[in-house]
Backbone as JSON, one array per atom type, in Angstrom:
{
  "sequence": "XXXXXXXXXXXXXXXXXXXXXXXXXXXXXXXXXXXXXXXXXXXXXXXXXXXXXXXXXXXXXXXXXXXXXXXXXXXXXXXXXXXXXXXXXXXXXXXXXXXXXXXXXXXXXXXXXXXXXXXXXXXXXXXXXXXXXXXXXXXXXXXXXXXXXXXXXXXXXXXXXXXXXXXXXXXXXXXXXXXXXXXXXXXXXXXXXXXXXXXXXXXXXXXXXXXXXXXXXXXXXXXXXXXXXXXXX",
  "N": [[-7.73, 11.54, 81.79], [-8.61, 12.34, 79.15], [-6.51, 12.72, 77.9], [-4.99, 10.49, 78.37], [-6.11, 8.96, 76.3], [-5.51, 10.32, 73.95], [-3.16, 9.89, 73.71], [-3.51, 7.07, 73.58], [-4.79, 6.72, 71.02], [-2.77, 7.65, 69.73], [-0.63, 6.42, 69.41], [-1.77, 3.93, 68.53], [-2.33, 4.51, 66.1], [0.28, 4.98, 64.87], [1.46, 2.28, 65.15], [-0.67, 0.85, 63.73], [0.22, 2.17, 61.16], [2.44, 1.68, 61.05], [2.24, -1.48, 60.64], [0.69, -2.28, 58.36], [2.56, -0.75, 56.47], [4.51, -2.12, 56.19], [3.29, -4.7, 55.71], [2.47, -4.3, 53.25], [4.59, -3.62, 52.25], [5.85, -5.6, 52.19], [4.51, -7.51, 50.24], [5.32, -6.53, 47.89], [7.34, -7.45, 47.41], [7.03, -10.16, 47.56], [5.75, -10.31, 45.09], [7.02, -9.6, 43.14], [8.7, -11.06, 41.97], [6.49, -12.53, 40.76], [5.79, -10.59, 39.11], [7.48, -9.54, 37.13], [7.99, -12.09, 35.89], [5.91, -12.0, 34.4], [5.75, -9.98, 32.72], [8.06, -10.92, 30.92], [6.52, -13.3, 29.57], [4.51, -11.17, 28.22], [6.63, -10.14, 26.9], [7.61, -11.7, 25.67], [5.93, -13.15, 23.86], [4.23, -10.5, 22.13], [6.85, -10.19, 20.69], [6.7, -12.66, 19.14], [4.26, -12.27, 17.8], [4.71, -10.45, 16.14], [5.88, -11.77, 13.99], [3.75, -13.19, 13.21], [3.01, -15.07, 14.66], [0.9, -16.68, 16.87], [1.01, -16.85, 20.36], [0.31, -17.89, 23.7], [-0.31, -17.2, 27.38], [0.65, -19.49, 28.55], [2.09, -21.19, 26.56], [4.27, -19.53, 25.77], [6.68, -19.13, 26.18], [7.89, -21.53, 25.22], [7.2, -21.38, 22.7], [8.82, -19.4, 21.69], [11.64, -20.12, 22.29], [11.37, -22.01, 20.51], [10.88, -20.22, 17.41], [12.7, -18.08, 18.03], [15.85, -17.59, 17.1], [18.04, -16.5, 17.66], [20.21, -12.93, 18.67], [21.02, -9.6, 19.01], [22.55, -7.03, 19.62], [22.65, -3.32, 18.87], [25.33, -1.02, 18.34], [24.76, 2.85, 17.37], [26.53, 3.33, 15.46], [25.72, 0.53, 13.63], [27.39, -1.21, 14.95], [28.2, -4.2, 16.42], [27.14, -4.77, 19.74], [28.77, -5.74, 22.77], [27.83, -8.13, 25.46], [25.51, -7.26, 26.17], [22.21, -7.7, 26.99], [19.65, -8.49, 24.93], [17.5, -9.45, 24.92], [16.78, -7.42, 28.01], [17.17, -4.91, 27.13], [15.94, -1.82, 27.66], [13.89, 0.05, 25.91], [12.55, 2.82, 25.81], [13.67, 3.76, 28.19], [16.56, 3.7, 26.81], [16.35, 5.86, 24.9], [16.24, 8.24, 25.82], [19.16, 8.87, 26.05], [21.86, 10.13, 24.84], [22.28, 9.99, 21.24], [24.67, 8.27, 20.83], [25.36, 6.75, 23.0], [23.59, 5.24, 22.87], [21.74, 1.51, 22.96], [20.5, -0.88, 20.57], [18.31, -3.39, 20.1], [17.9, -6.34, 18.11], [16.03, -8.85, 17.42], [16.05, -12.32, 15.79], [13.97, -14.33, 14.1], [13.3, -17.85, 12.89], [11.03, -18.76, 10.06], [8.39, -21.05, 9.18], [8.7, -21.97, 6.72], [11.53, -21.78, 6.63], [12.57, -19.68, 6.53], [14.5, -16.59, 7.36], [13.72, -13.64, 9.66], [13.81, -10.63, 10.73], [13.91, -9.3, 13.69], [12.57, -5.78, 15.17], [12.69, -3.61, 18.16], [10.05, -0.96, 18.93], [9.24, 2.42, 19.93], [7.39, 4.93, 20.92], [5.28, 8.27, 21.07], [2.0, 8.68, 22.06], [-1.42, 9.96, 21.52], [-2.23, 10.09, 24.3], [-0.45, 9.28, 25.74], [2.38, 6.88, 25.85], [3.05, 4.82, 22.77], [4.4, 1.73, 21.4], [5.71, -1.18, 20.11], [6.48, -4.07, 17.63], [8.61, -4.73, 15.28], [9.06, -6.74, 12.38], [10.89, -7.82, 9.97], [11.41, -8.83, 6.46], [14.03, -11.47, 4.55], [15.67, -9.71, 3.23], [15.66, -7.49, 3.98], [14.71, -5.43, 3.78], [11.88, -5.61, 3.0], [8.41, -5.49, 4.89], [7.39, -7.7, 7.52], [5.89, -8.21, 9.1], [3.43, -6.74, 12.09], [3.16, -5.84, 15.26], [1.36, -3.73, 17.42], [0.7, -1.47, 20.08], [-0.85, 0.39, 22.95], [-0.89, 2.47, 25.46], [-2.85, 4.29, 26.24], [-4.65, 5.39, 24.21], [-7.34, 6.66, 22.75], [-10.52, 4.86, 22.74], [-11.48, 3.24, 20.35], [-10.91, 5.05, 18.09], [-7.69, 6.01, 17.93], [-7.08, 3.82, 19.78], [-7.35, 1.63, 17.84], [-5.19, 1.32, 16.7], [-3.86, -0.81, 17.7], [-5.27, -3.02, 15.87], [-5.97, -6.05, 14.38], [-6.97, -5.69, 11.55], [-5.45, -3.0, 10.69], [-2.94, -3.58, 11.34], [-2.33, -5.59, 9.4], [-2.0, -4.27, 6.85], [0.27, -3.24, 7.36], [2.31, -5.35, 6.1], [4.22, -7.16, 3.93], [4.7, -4.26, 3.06], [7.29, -1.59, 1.51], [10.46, -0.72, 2.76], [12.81, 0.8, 1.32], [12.9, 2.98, -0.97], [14.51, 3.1, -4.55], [16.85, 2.47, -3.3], [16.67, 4.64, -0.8], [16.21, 5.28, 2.5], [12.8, 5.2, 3.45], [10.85, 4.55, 4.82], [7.36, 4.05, 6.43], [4.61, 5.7, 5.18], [1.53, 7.17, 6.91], [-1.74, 7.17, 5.43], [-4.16, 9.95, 5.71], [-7.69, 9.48, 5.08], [-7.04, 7.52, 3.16], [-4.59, 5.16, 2.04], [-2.9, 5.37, -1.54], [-4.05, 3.23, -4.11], [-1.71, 0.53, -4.46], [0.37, 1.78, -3.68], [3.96, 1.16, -2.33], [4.69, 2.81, 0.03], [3.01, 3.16, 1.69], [-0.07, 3.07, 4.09], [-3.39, 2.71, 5.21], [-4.45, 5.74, 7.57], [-5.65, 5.26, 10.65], [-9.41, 5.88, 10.85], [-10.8, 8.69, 12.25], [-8.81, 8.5, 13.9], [-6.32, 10.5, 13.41], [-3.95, 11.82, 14.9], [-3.25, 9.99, 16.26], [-2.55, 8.09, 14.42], [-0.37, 9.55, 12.98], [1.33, 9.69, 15.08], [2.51, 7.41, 15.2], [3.49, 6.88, 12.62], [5.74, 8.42, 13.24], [7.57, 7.04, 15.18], [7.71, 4.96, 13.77], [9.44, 5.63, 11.62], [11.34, 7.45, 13.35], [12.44, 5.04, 14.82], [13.18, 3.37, 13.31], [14.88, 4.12, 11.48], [17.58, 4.69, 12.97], [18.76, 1.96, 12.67], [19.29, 1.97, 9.69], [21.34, 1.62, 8.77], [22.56, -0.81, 9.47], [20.87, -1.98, 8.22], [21.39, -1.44, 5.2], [23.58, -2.54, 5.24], [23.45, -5.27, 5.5], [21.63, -6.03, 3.86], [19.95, -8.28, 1.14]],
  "CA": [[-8.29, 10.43, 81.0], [-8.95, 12.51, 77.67], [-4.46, 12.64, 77.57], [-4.82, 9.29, 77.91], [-7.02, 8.73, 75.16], [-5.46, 11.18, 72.48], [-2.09, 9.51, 73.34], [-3.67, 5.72, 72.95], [-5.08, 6.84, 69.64], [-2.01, 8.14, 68.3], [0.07, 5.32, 69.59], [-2.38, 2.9, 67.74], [-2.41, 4.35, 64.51], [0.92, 4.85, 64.51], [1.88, 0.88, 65.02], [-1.25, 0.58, 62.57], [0.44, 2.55, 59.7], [3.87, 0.87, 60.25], [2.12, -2.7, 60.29], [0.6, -1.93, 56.89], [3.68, -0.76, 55.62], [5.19, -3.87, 56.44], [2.72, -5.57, 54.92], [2.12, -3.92, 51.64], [6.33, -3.56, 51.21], [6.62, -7.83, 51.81], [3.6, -8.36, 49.56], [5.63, -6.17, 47.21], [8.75, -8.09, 47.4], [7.13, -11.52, 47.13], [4.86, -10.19, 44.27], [8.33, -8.85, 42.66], [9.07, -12.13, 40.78], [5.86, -13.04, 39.37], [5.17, -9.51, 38.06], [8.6, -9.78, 36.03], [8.24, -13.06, 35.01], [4.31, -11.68, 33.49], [6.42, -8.95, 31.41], [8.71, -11.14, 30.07], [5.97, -13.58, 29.04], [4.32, -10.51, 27.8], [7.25, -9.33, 25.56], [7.94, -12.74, 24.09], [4.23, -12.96, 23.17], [4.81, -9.44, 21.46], [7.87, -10.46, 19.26], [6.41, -13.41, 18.52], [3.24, -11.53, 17.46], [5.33, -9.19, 15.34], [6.07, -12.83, 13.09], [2.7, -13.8, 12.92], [3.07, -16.56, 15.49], [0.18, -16.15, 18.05], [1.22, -17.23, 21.7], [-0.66, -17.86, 24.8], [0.85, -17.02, 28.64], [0.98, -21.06, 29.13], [2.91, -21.73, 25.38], [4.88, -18.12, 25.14], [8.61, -19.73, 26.15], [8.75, -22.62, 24.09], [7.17, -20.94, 21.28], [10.14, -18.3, 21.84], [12.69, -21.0, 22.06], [11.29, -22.69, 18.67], [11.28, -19.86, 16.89], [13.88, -17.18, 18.0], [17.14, -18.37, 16.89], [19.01, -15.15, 17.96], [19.73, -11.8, 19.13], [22.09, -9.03, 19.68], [22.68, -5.21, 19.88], [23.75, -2.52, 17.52], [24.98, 0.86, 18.49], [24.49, 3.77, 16.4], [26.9, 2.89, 13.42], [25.3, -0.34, 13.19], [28.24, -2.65, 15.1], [27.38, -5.21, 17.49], [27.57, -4.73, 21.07], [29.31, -7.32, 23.0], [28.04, -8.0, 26.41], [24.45, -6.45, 26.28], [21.39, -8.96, 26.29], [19.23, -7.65, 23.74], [15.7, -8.47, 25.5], [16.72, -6.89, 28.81], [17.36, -3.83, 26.79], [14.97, -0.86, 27.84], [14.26, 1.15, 24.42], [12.44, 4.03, 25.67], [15.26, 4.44, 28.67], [17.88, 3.78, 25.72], [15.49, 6.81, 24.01], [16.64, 9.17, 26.87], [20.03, 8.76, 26.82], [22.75, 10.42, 23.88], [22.53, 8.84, 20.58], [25.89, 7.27, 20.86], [25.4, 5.79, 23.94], [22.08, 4.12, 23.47], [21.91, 0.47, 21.61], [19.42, -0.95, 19.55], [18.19, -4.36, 20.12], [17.27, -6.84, 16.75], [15.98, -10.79, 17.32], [16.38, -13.39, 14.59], [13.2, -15.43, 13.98], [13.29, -18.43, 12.05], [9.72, -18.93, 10.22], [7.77, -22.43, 9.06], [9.63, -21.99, 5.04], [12.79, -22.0, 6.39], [13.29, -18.31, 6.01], [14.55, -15.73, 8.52], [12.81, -12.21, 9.7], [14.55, -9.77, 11.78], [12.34, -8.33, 14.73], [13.32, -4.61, 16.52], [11.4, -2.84, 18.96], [9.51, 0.16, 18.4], [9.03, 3.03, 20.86], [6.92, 6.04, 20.31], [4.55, 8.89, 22.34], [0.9, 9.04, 20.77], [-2.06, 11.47, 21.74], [-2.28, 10.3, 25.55], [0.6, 8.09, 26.05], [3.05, 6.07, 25.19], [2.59, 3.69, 21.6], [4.93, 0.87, 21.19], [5.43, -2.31, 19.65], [7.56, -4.52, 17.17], [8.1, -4.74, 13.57], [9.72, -8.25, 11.44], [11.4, -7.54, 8.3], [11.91, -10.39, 5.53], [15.41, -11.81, 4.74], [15.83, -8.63, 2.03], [15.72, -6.34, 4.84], [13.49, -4.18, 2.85], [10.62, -5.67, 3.17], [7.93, -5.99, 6.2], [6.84, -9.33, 7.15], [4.61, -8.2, 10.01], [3.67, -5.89, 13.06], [2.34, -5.57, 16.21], [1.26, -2.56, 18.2], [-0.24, -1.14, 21.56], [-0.58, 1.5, 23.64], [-0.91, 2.49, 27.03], [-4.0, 4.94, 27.08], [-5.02, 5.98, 23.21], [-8.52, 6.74, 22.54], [-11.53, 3.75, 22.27], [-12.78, 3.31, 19.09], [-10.16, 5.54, 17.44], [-6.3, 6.02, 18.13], [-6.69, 2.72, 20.22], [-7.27, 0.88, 17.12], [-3.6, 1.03, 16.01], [-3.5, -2.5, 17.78], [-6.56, -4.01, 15.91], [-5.23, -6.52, 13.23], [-7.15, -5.17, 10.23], [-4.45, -1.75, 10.34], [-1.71, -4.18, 11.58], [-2.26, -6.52, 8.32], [-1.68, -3.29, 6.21], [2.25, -3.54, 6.88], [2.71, -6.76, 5.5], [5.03, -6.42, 1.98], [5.38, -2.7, 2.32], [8.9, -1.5, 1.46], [11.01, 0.83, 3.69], [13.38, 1.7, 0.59], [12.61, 3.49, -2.18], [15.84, 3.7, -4.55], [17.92, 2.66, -2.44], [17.62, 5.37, 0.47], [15.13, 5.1, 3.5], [11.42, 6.33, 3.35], [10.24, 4.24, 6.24], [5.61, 4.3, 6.09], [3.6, 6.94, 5.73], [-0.07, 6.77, 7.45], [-2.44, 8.62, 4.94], [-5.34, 10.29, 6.38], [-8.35, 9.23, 4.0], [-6.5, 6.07, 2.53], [-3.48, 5.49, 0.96], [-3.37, 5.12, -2.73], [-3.78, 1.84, -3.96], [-0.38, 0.12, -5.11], [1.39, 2.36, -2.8], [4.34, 0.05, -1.51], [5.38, 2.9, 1.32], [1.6, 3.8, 2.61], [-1.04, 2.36, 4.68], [-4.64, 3.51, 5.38], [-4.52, 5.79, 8.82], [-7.04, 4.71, 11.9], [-10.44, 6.69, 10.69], [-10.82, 9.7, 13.48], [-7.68, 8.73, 14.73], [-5.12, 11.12, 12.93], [-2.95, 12.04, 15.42], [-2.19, 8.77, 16.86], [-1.95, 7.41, 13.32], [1.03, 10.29, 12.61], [2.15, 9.75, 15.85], [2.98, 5.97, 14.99], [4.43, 7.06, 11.49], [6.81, 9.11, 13.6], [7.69, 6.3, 15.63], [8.23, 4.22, 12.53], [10.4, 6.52, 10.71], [12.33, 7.65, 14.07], [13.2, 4.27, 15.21], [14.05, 2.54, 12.13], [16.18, 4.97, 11.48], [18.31, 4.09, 14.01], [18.87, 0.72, 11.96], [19.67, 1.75, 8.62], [23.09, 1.49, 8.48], [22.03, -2.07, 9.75], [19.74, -3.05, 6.94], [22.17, -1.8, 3.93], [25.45, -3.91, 4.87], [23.12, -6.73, 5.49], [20.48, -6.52, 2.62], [20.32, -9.39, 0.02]],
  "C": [[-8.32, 10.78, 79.52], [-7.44, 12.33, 77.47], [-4.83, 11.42, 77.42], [-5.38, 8.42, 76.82], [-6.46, 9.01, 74.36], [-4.19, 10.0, 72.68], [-2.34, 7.98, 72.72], [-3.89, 5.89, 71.61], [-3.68, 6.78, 68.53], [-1.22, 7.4, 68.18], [-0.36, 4.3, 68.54], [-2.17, 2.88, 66.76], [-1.17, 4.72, 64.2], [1.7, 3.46, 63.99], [0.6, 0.51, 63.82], [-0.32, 0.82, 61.06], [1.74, 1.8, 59.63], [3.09, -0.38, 59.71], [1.63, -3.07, 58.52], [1.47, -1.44, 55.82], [3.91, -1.73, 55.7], [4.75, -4.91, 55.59], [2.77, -5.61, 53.74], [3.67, -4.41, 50.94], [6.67, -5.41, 51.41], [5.68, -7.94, 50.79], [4.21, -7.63, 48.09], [6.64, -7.01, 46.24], [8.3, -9.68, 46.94], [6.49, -11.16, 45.93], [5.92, -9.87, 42.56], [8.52, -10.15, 41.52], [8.45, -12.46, 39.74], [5.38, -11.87, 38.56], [6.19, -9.23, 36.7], [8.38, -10.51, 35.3], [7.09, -13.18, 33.86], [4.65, -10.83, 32.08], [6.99, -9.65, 31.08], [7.89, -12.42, 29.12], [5.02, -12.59, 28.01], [5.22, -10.11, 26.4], [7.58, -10.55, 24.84], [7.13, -12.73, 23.5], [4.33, -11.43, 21.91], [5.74, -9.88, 20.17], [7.3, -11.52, 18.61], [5.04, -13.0, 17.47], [3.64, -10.94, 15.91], [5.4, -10.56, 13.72], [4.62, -13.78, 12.62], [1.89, -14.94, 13.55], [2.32, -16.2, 16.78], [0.28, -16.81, 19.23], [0.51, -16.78, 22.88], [0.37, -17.59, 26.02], [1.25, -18.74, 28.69], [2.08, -21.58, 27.73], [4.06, -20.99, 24.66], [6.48, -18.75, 24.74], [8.41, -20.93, 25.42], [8.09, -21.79, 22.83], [8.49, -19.98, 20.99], [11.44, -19.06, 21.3], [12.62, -21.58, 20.77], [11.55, -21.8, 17.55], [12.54, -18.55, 16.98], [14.79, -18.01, 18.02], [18.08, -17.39, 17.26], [19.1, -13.96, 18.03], [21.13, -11.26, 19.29], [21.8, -7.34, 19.47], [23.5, -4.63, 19.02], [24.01, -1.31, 18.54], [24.71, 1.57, 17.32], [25.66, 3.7, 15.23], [26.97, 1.42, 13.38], [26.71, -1.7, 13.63], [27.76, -2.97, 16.11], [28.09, -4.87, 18.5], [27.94, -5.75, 21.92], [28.61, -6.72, 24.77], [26.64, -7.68, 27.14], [23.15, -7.6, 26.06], [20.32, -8.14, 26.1], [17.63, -7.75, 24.48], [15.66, -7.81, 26.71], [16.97, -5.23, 28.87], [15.91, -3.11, 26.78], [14.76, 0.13, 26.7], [13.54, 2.12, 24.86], [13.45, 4.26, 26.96], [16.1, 4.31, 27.6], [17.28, 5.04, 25.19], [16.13, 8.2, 24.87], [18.47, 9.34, 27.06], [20.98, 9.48, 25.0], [22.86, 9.61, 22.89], [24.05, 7.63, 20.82], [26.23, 6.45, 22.31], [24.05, 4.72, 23.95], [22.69, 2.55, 22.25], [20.69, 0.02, 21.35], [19.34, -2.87, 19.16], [17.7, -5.06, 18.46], [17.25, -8.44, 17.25], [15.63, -10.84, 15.83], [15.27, -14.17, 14.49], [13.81, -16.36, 12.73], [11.89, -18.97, 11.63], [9.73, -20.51, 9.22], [8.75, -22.53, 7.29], [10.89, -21.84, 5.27], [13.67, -20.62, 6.6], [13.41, -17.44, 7.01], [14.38, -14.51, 8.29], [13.56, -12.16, 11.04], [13.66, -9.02, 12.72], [13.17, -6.89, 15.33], [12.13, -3.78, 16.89], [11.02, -1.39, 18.39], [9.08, 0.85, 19.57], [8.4, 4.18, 20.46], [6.13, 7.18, 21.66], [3.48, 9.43, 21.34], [-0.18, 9.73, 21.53], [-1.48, 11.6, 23.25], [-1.48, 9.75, 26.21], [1.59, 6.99, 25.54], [2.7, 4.94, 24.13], [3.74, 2.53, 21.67], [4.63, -0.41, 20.3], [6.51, -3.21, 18.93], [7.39, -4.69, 15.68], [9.26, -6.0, 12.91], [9.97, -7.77, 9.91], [11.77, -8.67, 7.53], [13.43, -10.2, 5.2], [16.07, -10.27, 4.24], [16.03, -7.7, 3.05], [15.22, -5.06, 4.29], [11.55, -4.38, 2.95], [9.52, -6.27, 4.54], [7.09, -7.19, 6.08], [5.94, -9.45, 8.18], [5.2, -7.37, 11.19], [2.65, -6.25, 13.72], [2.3, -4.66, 17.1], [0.75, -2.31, 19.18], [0.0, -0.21, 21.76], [-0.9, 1.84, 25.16], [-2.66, 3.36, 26.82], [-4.71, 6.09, 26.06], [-6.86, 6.11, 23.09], [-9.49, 5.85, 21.62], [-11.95, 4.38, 21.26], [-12.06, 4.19, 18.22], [-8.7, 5.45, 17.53], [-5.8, 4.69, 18.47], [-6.99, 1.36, 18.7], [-5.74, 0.03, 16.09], [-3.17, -0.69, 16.43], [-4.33, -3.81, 17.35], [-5.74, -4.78, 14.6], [-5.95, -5.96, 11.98], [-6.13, -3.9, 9.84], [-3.34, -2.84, 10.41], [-1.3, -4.87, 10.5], [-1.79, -5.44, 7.05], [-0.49, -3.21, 5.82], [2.46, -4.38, 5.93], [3.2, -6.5, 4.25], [4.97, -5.21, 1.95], [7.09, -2.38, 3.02], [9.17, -0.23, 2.4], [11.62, 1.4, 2.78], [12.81, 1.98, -0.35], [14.17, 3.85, -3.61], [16.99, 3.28, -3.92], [18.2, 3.51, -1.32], [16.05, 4.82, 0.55], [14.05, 5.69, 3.12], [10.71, 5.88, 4.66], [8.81, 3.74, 5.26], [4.95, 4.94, 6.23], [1.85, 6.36, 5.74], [-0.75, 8.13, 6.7], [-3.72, 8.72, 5.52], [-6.56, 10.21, 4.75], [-8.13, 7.81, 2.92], [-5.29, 6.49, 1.87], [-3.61, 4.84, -0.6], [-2.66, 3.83, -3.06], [-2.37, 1.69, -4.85], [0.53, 0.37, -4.3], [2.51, 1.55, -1.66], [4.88, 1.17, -0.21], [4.11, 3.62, 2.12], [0.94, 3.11, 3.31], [-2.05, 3.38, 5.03], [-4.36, 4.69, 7.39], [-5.93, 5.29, 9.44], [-8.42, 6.09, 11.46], [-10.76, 7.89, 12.38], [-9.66, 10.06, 14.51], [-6.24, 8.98, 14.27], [-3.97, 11.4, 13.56], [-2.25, 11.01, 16.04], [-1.72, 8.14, 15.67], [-0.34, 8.15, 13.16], [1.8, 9.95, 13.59], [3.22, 7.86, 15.62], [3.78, 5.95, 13.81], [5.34, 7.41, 11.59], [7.62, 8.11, 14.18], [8.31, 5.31, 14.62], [9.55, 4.83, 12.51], [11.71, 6.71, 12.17], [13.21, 6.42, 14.22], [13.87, 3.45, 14.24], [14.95, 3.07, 11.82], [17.74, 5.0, 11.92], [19.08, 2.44, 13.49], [19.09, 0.77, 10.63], [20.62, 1.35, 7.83], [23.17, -0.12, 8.25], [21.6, -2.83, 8.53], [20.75, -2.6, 5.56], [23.24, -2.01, 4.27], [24.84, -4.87, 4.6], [22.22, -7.2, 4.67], [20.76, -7.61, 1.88], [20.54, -8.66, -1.22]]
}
């Protein structure tokens, strides 16, 4: 009787653990569409963000459609990639992979004056985790016309502030060139000095995620320079 016991048990919870697989991996599969279709409302919201244009989950795609007017891919000497659709492009997998094989997405907004701002993603790694976000450049391709940032798992009340709009409003009109060559933005610890068109204040306590986002700057734009002086005004 006890055999027959251990074996019912183990019988049971074996058809238990498949049935729960079963379950979990269909609730995966049907769950599969709308968790995609949440990120890609997510990243339009994002670019659109980056332009100043604040979108809700219920208004994200037509605001997208109204104002993105276009999109495409650079590789690394700044020619267009044929073939590649620019928001299904992964930039920290492209980050992993040989410069000359990765490409380098850029959308086209068109804003309320008529005037067009270039958006490209931003990828970074800040104290505890990954930073990201997007940055809009005015027609001049020199100058920023707005940002938006996040992070996965930076520290409340400090590092995580990189996504609060009072730092984010900071970008706005500062230049990447100096001269004519790149400088990118440096994040000063203590403030940056006033006038300063390539500084911004860093996050108070939160130095290392601030640098880590300056790095992030500087790396990925980088990647786009070639980009911004053929096509400057």
């Amino acid at each position: 009787m006890k055999q027959f016991s251990n074996r019912y048990i183990f019988i049971f919870a074996t058809v238990m653990v498949a049935i729960v697989a079963l379950v979990l991996s269909s609730a995966a599969l049907l769950l599969q569409p709308l968790q995609e279709k949440n990120a890609e409302i997510e990243k339009k919201r994002n670019i659109l963000a980056s332009v100043g244009v604040e979108a809700t989950e219920d208004n994200a795609e037509k605001l997208y459609e109204q104002y993105i007017i276009g999109s495409f891919v650079l590789d690394n000497t700044a020619e267009k990639v044929e073939g590649v659709d620019p928001f299904n492009v992964d930039v920290r997998k492209e980050q992993r992979k040989p410069i000359e094989e990765q490409v380098f997405p850029v959308f086209v907004a068109t804003l309320e004056d008529g005037s067009n701002t270039y958006i490209m993603p931003l990828e970074g790694k800040g104290l505890w985790g990954p930073i990201y976000g997007y940055i809009s450049l005015k027609d001049d391709l020199r100058t920023i016309n707005g940002v938006t940032f996040d992070h996965k798992s930076e520290t409340p009340g400090l590092g995580a502030e990189i996504n609060e709009s009072w730092f984010e409003a900071q970008f706005i009109d500062k230049k990447l060139f100096e001269d004519g060559d790149f400088v990118s933005i440096t994040i000063q610890k203590g403030g940056a000095e006033e006038g300063d068109p390539h500084a911004v204040d860093a996050v108070s306590g939160g130095t290392i995620t601030s640098k880590a986002l300056e790095a992030m700057l500087y790396d990925c734009l980088a990647n786009y320079v070639e980009f911004l002086k053929k096509n400057s005004e």
